[in-house]
C-alpha positions in Angstrom: 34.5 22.7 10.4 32.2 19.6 10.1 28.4 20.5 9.7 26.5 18.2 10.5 23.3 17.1 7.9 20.0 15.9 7.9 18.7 13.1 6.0 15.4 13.1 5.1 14.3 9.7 5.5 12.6 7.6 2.5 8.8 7.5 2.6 7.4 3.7 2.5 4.6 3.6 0.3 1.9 1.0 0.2 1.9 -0.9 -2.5 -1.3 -0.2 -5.0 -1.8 -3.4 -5.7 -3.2 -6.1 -3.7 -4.7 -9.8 -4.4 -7.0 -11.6 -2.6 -9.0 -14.8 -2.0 -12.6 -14.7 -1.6 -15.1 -17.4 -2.1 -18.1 -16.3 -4.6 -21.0 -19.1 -5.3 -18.4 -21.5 -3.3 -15.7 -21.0 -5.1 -12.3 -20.0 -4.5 -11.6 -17.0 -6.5 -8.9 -14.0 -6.7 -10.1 -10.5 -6.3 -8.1 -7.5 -7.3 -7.7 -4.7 -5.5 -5.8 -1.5 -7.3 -5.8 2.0 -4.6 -8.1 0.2 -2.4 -10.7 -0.2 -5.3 -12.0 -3.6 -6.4 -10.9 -3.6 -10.3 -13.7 -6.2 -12.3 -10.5 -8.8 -13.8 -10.9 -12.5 -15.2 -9.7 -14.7 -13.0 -6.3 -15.6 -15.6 -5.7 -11.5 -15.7 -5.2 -11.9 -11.8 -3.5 -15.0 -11.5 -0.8 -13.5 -14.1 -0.8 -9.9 -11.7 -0.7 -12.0 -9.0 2.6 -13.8 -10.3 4.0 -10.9 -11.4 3.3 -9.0 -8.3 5.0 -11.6 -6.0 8.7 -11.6 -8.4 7.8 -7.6 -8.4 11.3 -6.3 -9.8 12.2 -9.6 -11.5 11.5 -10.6 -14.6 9.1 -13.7 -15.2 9.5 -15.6 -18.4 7.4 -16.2 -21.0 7.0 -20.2 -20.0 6.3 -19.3 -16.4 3.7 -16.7 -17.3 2.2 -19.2 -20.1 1.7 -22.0 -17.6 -0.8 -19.8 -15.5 -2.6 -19.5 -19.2 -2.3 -23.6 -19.2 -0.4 -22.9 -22.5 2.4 -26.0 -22.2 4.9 -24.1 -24.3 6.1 -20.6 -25.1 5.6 -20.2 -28.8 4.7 -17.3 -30.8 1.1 -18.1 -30.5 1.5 -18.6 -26.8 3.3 -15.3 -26.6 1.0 -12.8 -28.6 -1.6 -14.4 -26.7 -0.1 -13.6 -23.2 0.7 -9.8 -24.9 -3.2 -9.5 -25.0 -3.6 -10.2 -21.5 -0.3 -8.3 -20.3 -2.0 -5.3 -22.7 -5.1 -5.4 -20.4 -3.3 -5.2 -17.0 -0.8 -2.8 -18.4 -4.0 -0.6 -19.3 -6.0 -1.1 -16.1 -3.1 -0.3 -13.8 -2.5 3.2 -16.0 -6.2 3.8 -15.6 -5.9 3.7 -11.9 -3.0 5.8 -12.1 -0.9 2.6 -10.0 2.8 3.4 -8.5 3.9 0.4 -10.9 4.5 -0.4 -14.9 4.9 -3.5 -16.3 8.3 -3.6 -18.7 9.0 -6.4 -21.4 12.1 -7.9 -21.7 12.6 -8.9 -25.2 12.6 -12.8 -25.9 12.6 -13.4 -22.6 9.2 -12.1 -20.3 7.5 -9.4 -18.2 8.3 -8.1 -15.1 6.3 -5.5 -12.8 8.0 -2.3 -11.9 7.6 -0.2 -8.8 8.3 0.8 -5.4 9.2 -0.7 -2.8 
């Protein structure tokens, strides 16, 4: 006898995190959004989001994350400095309880963890 079962079907959440552009004094600048609340970020904190936001589930190297920076190489200067800034978002998304984690992968970058 075959019974027949029901799947219950994956929720599709929202991401918590959005970026946008918004022109302030007449400038172009990014604005970050975490739970629908404007978070107060540098505009370098939400370029690197941003980058890591778009290859969410990937990982970004070092380089790639050190050019947003305008660091030319990825160096252990280069790198501890980009650990400050990845510290900060890392924080910020904890403190608005965010779907998402940001992971290191040793010797080679960061990527942004979450749902999809």
């Amino acid at each position: 006898m075959l019974r027949n079962y029901q799947v219950r079907k994956k929720r599709k959440f929202r991401c918590c995190i959005r970026i946008e552009s918004a022109k302030e004094n007449g400038q172009l600048k990014l604005v970050l959004f975490i739970k629908g609340h404007r978070v107060e970020a540098s505009q370098k904190h939400t370029a690197l989001l941003a980058c890591l936001h778009k290859n969410q589930g990937h990982v970004v190297s070092y380089k790639q994350l050190g050019l947003i920076l305008g660091h030319k190489a990825a160096q252990a200067q280069q790198i501890h400095i980009l650990r400050q800034y990845v510290l900060w978002i890392s924080k910020t998304l904890a403190a608005h309880r965010a779907l998402c984690i940001l992971a290191v992968a040793p010797g080679i970058g960061y990527v942004l963890c979450g749902h999809k």
